[in-house]
C-alpha positions in Angstrom: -111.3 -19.3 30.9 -113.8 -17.4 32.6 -112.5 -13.8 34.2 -111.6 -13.1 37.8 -115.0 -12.5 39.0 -113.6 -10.6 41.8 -111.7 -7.8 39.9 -115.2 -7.5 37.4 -117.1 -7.3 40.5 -114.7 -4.3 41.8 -114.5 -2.8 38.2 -118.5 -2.7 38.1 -118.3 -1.2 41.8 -116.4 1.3 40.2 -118.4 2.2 37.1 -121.4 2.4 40.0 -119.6 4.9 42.0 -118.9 6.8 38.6 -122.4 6.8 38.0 -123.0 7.7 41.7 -121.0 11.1 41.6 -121.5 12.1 37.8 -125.4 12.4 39.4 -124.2 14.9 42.0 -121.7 16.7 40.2 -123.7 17.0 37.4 -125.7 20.7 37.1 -128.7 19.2 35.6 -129.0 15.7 37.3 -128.0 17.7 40.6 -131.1 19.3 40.4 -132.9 16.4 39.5 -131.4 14.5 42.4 -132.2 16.7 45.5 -135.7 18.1 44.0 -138.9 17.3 45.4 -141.6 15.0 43.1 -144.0 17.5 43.9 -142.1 20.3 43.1 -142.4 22.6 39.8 -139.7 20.8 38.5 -140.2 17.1 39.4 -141.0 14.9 36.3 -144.8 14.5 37.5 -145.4 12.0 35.3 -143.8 8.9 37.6 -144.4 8.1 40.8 -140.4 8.0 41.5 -138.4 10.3 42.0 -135.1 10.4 40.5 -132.8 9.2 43.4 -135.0 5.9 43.1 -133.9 6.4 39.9 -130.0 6.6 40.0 -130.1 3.1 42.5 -132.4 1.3 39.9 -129.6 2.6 37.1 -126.6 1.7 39.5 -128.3 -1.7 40.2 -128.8 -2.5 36.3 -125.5 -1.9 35.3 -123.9 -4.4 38.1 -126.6 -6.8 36.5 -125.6 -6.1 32.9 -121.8 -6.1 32.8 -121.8 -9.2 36.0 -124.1 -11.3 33.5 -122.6 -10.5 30.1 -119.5 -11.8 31.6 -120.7 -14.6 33.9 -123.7 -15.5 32.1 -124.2 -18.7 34.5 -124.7 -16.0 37.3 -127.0 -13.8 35.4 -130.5 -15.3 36.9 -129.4 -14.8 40.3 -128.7 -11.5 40.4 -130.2 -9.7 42.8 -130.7 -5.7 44.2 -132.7 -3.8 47.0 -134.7 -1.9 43.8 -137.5 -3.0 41.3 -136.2 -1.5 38.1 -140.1 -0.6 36.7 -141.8 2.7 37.1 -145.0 3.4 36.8 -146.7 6.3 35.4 -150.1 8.3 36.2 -151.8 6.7 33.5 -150.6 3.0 34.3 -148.1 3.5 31.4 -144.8 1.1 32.8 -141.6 2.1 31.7 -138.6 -0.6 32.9 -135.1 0.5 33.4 -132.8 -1.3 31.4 -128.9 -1.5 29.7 -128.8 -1.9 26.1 -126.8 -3.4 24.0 -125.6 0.1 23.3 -125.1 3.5 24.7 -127.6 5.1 22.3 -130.6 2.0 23.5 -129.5 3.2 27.4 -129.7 6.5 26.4 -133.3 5.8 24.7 -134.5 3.8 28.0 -133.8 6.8 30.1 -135.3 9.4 27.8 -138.6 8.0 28.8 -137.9 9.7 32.1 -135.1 12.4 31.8 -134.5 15.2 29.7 -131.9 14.6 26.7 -129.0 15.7 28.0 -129.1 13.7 31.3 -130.3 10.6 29.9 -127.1 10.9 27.3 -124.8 12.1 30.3 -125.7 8.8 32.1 -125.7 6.7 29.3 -122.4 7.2 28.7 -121.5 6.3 32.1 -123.1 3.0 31.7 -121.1 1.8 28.7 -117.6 3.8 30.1 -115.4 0.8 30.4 -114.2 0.7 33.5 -110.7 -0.9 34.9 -110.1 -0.6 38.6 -106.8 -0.9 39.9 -105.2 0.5 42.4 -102.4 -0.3 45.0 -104.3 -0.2 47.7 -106.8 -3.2 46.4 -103.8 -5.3 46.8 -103.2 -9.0 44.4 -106.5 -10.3 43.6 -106.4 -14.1 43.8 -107.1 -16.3 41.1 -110.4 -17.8 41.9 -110.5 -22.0 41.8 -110.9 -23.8 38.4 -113.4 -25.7 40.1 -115.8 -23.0 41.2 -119.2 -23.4 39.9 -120.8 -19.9 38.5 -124.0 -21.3 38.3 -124.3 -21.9 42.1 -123.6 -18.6 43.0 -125.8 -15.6 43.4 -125.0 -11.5 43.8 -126.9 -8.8 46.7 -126.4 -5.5 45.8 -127.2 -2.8 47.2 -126.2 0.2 44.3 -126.6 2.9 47.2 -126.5 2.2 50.9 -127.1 5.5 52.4 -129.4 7.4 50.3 -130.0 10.0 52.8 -126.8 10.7 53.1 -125.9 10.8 49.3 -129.3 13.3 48.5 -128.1 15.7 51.5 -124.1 15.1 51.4 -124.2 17.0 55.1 -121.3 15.3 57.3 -121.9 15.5 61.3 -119.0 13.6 62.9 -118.3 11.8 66.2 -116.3 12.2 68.9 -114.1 9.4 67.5 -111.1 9.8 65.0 -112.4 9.3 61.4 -116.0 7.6 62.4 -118.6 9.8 60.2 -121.7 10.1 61.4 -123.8 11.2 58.5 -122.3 12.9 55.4 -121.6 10.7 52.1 -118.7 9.1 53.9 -121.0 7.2 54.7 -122.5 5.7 51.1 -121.2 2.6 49.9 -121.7 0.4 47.2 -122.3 -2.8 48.6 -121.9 -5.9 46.1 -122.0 -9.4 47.7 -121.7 -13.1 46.4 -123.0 -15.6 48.1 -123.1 -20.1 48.0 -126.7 -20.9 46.6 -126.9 -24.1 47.8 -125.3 -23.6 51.9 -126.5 -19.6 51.9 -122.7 -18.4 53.3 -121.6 -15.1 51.9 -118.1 -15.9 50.2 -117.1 -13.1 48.0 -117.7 -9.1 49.3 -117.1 -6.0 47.6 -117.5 -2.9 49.3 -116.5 0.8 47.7 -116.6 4.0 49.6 -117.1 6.1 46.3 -116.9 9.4 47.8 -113.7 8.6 50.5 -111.0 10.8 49.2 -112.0 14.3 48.1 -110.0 15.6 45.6 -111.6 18.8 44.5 -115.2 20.2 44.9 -117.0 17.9 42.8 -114.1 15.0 42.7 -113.9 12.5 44.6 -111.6 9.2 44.7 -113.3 5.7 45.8 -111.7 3.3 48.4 -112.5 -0.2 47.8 -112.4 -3.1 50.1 -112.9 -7.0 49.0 -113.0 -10.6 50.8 -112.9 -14.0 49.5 -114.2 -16.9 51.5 -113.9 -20.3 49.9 -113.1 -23.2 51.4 -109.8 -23.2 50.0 -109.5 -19.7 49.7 -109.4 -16.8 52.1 -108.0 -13.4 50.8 -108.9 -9.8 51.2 -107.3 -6.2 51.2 -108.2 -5.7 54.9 -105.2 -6.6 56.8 -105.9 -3.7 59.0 -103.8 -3.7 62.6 -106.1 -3.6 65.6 -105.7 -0.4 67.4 -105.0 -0.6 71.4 -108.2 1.0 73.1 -109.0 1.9 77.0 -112.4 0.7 76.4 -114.7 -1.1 73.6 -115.7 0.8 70.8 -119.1 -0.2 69.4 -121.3 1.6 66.2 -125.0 1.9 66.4 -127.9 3.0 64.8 -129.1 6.7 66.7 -132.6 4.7 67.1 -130.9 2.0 69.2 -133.1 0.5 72.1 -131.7 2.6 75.2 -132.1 -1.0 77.5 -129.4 -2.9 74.8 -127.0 0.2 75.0 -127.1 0.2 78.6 -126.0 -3.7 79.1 -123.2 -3.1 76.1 -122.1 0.0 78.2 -121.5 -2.5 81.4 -119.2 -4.0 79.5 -116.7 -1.3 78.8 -118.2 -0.5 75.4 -118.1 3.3 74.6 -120.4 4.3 71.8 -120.5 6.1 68.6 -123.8 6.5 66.2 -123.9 6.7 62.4 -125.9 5.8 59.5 -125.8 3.0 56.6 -125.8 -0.5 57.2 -123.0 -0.9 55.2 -120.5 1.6 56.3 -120.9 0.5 59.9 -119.9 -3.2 59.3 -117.2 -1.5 57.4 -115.5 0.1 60.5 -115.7 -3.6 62.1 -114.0 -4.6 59.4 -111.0 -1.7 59.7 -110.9 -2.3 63.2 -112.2 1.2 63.8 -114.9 -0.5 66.6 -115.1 -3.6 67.9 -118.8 -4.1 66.9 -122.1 -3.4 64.9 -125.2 -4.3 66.6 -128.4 -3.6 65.7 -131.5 -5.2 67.4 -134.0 -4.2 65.1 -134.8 -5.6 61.3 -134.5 -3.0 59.4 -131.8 -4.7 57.4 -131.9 -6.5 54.1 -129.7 -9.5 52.5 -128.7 -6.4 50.3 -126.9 -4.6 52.6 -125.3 -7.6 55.2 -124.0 -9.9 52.0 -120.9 -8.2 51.2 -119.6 -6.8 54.4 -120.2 -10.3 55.9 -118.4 -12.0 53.0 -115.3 -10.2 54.0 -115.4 -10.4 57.1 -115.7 -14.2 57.3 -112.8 -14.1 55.3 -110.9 -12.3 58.3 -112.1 -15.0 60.9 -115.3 -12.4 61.6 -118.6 -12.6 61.3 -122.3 -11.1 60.9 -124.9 -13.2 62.9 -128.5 -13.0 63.8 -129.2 -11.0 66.4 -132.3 -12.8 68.2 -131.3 -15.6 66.9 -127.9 -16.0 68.7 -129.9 -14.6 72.3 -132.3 -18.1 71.3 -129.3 -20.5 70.7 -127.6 -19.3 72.8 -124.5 -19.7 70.4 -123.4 -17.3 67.0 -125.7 -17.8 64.9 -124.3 -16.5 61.3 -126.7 -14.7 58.9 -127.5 -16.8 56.0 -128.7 -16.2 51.9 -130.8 -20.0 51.1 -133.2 -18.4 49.0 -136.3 -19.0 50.3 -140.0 -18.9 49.2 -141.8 -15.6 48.6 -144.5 -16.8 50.6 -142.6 -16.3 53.8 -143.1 -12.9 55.3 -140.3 -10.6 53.9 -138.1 -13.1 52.8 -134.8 -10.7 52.1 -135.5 -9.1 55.7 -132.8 -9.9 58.6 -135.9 -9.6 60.8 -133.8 -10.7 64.0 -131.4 -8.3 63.8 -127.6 -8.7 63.3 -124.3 -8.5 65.3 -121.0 -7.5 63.5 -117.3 -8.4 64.8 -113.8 -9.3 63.4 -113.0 -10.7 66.9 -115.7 -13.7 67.7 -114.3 -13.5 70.9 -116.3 -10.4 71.7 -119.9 -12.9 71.6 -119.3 -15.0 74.5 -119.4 -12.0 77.0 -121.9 -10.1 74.7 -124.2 -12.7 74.6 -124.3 -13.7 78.1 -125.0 -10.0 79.1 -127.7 -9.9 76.5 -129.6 -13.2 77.7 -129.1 -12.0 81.5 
């Protein structure tokens, strides 16, 4: 009997956000974290620096324990991070889970001092149970459900600014963060091979509860969308509002902002991809849009796998204004050859209420 693959895909969003604060709470991978590559300190020898390296790690360990267990999976799992570096001399060194701590520990020596390589090694092989009683019961997936058709987006770090600098600004708006590392999230997303439709998400706010100066609690938030299955932890109430609350990007075309705003939308501006769908999903705004493509499959997967499994959606932004109609984001893998294929070029538009598109469209295409 194979495991739930949604409780291992929350355990190994767990054991990321471990990894995630051990690297800022840590003295020496602290320093290593926030220092510059050209800086008396920086490891000179690579041309990354080491919060490259603490997604890579995050990304390989999701791949490692995800494949060990669902080995059908392992070939199409997939992250936002290439897990080889490069030195000055065209020595490559690639980033990889052993088969043991001290192997890990070995890997990351090639880059890190002892004592950090060992720190984070341990972290990778910490087994890692989450359970809590806000993740609510975790369905039993269908006999039927064929691993091998499935394929994993993850994004180990969605808001790497925000996790180097840790600075919060806040909005006007109750508990909406505009930078600060409430807004980092591990993003983990599974998705139908064959059809491209997101249908499991996992999506952990690692540093949402502070507990003390350097400890922190994670929140986690999952979806299941099969065709015989919907389920998720998100069965948020939807707040009464005077007016529309939509969540942008501070770069936001002015033009867009000013059509949204006609239609009773007020506005509040933060970073990550991720934690922005997220507050669509809690029913803290109404709506994500962003116009631009500066998104990736990595960081839409999961939040969209969840939120089709609460009657939501993420669709194409352009796309949708073409049609005329939602059009969803999708995942068919397609060839290389097409210009950045893992780019949502045409933008995206997040609700729970897919309601909100018919009047949001036609003011778009006026």
């Amino acid at each position: 009997m194979e495991p739930n693959l949604v409780q291992q895909l929350i355990n190994a969003s767990e054991k990321a956000a471990n990894i995630a604060r051990v690297c800022r709470s840590n003295e020496t991978l602290l320093k290593l974290l926030v220092q510059e590559k050209t800086g008396p300190e920086a490891n000179a020898r690579f041309e990354h620096d080491f919060k490259t390296l603490a997604d890579v790690l995050i990304q390989e360990t999701i791949k490692h324990d995800i494949g060990e267990l669902f080995p059908a999976m392992r070939e199409a799992i997939n992250g936002e991070e290439s897990p080889n570096f490069t030195n000055a001399d065209g020595e490559s060194v690639t980033i990889a889970v052993g088969a043991t701590t001290e192997e890990t520990a070995q890997c990351l020596g090639a880059i890190l001092n002892v004592e950090a390589a060992e720190v984070l090694a341990n972290e990778v092989h910490r087994e890692v149970i989450y359970e809590e009683a806000l993740l609510g019961e975790i369905p039993t997936l269908p006999e039927d459900l064929d691993y091998g058709n499935l394929g994993i987006w993850i994004d180990p770090i969605d808001g790497t600014a925000e996790y180097i600098s840790g600075d919060s600004i806040f909005t006007d708006f109750p508990g909406i963060t505009s930078t600060g590392l409430d807004c980092v999230t591990v993003l983990v997303g599974v998705y139908d091979r064959t059809n491209g439709r997101p249908v499991i998400g996992v999506v952990s706010q690692p540093f949402h509860n502070k507990l003390d100066e350097n400890l922190y609690r994670s929140l986690v938030f999952w979806g299941v969308c099969l065709p015989d299955l919907q389920a998720n932890n998100c069965q948020f109430e939807r707040p009464s509002r005077d007016n529309r609350l939509g969540i942008f990007s501070s770069s936001e075309n002015g033009d867009i902002l000013q059509r949204i705003m006609e239609l009773g939308y007020e506005f509040a501006f933060a970073a990550g991809a991720g934690h922005k769908a997220l507050k669509v999903i809690t029913w803290e705004v109404d709506l994500y849009l962003l116009s631009k493509g500066s998104t990736f499959k990595w960081d839409t997967c999961a939040p969209q796998a969840i939120l089709r499994s609460l009657g939501g959606d993420i669709y194409s932004y352009r796309g949708s204004i073409s049609e005329c109609k939602p059009v969803p984001l999708c995942y068919q893998e397609v060839s290389e050859e097409v210009d950045n294929p893992k780019c949502n070029k045409d933008g995206l538009i997040a609700v729970r209420d897919v309601e909100l598109l018919e009047d949001l469209l036609q003011k778009l295409t006026a």
